[in-house]
C-alpha positions in Angstrom: -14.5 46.4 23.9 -11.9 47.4 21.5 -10.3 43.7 21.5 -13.8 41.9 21.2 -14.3 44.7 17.8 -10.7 43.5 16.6 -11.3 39.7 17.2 -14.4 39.7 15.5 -13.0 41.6 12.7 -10.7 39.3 11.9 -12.4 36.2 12.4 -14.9 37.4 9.9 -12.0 37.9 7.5 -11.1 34.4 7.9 -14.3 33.2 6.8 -14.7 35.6 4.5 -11.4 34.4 3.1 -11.8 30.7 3.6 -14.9 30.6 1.4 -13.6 32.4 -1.5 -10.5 29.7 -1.4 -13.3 27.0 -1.3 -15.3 28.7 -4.2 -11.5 29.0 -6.5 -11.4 26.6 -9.2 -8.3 26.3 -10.9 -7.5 26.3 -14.5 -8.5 23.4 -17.0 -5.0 21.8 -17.5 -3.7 22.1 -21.3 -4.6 19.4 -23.6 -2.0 16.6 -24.5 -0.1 17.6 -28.3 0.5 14.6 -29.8 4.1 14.8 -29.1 3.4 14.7 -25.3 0.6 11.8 -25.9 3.4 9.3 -27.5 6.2 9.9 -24.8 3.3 9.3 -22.5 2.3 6.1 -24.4 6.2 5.0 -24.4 6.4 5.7 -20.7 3.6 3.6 -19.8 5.0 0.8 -21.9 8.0 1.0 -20.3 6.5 0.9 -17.0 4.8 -2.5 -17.8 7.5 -3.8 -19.8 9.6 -3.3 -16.3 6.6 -4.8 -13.6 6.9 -7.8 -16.3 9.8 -8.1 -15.8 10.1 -8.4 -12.0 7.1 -10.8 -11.8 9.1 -12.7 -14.3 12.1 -13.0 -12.0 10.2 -13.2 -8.9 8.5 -16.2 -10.6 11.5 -18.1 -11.8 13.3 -17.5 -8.3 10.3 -18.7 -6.7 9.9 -22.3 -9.1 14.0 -22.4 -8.5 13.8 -22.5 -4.4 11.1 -24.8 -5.0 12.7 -27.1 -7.2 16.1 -26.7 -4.5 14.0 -27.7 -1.4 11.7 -30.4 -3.4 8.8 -29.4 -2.6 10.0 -30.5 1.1 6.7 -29.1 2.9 5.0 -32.1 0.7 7.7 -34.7 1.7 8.2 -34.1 5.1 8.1 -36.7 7.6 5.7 -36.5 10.2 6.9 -35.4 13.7 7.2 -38.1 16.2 4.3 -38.0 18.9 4.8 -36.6 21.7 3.1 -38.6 24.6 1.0 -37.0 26.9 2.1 -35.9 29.9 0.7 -38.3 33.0 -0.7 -36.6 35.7 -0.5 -37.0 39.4 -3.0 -39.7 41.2 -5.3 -37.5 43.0 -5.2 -38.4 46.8 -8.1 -40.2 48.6 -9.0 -39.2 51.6 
């Protein structure tokens, strides 16, 4: 009896503790000086200034292989046929 008193004491603790962690809020984050707003601002840019940059490159490698291999998926011979396999006659009986 003493085990069943401890078990449900401390499972009621836990819920008891879980739903005051659920009802927490945390603290409204400070606002943004105007210091901290710029080097934002100048990070961002820098960010996009950087993806431009590799689209750039991926886009002149890209038109570069392309103009290496002509356009060789356009310009590429057609396979010779392969004929059909014949099958056996079938036997009469």
């Amino acid at each position: 009896m003493k085990r069943i008193g401890i078990a449900a004491a401390l499972a009621g603790g836990l819920m008891i503790g879980s739903l005051a962690a659920v009802q927490a809020k945390l603290p409204a984050a400070p606002p943004m000086s105007d210091a901290d707003k710029a080097a934002k601002a100048a990070k961002d840019a820098a960010a996009k200034a950087a993806a431009a940059e590799q689209l750039n490159k991926a886009i002149d490698k890209a038109v570069a292989n392309y103009k290496k291999n002509k356009g060789i998926a356009m310009d590429a011979k057609p396979a010779a046929a392969v004929a059909p396999v014949a099958k056996p006659a079938a036997k009469a009986k």
